[in-house]
Structures are given as structure tokens and as C-alpha cells.
C-alpha positions as CSV (number, residue, x, y, z in Angstrom):
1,X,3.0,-0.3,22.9
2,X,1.3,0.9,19.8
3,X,-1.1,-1.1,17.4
4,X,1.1,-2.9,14.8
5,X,-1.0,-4.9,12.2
6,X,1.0,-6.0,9.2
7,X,-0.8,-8.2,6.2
8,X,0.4,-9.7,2.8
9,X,-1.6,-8.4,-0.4
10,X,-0.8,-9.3,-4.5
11,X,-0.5,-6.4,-7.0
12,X,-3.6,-7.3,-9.5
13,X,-3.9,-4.2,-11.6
14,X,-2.7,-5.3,-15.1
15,X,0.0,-2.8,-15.3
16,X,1.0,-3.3,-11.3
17,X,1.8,-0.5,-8.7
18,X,2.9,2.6,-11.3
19,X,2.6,6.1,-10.6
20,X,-0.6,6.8,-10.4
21,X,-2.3,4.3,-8.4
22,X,1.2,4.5,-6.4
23,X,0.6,8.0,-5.8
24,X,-3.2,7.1,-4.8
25,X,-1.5,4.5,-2.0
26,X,0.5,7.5,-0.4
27,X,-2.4,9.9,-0.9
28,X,-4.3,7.5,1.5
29,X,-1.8,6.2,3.6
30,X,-1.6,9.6,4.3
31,X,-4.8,10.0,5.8
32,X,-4.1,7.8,8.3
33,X,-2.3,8.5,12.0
34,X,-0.8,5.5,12.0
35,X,2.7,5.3,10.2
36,X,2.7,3.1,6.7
37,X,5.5,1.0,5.4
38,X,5.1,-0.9,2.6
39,X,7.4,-3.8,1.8
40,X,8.8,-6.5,-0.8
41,X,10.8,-9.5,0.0
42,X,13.4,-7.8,2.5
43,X,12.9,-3.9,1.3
44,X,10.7,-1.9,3.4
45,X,9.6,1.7,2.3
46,X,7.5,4.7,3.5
47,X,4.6,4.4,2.2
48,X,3.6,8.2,2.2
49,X,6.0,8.3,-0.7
50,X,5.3,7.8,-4.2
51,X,9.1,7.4,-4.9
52,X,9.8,5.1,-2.1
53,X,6.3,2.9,-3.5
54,X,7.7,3.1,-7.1
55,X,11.4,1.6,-6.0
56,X,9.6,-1.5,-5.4
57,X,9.2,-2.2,-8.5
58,X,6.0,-4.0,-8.1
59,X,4.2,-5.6,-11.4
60,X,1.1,-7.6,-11.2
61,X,1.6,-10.6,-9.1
62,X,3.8,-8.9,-6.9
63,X,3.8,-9.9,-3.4
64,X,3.8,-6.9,-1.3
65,X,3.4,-6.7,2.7
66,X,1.4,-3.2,4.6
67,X,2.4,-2.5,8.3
68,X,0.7,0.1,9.8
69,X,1.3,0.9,13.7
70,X,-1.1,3.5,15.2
71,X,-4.5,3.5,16.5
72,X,-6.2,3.0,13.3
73,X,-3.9,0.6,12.0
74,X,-6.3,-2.4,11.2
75,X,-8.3,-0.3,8.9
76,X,-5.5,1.5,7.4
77,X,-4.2,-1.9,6.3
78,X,-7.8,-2.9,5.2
79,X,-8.1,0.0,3.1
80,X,-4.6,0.5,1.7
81,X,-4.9,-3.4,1.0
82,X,-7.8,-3.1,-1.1
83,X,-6.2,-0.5,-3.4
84,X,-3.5,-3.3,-3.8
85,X,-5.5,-5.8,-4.8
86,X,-7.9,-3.8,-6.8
87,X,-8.0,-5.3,-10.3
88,X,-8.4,-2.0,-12.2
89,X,-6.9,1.5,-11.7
90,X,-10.6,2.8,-12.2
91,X,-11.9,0.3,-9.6
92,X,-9.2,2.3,-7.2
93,X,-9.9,5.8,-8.0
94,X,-12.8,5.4,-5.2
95,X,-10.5,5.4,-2.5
């Protein structure tokens, strides 16, 4: 069985999860070996794909969940969860 960590993390970026930190989550997630899904209530999504991030609809306060299975699954959830919770798109252009 693979690695499988999965953690809850709120959108805090005044204008939430839009395009461009959006496509900074799938630039990083796909960095990672392990494969990324992203989630919101019941929806799951890829989340190497900017669309697929984007169809969450996911405004500040949003709850969103990260899975990652794969070898380095707990710090691809670390990392990608930080750029969640980041509370300004220039705070997240680090990552």
C-alpha cells in the first residue's frame, strides 16, 4: 500500500483560490511523485490542473481538503497546504 496522507486547510488569500495562485498549486503539486487531489465538500479534483482547482470555486474561508498518496506525500500536503493557507498571493509566490 502506498502513503496516503490527506489534511483539511482554509483558503485565506483575500480574493480565494483564483487563477494564479491556482495555477501556482498545480505548478507544485506537480513537482511531487505522489498523485494530488484536492477536494470541497463531496467534489474531488486533480490537483495538477488549474481548471479542475478553479471548478471549486473556492473564495476565502473555503474549506478545502489535500490528499496526496506517494512517497513524499506528507510533505507534499505540508507544502501544497501552506500555499492554501497563505494569506497573500505575494506571501505564496515563494513556493
Amino acid at each position: 500500500m502506498s502513503n496516503a496522507v490527506e489534511q483539511e486547510f482554509t483558503v485565506r488569500a483575500e480574493l480565494g483560490l483564483h487563477a494564479r495562485p491556482a495555477g501556482r498549486f498545480a505548478a507544485l503539486a506537480s513537482k511531487f511523485e505522489s498523485e494530488i487531489s484536492v477536494g470541497r465538500a463531496e467534489e474531488w479534483v486533480n490537483g495538477c490542473s488549474v481548471l479542475s482547482i478553479l471548478s471549486l470555486a473556492a473564495a476565502r474561508g473555503t474549506v478545502l481538503r489535500v490528499r496526496a498518496e506517494g512517497a513524499d506525500a506528507v510533505v507534499a500536503v505540508e507544502q501544497l497546504g501552506a500555499l492554501i493557507e497563505s494569506p497573500e498571493e505575494s506571501a505564496a509566490s515563494g513556493a
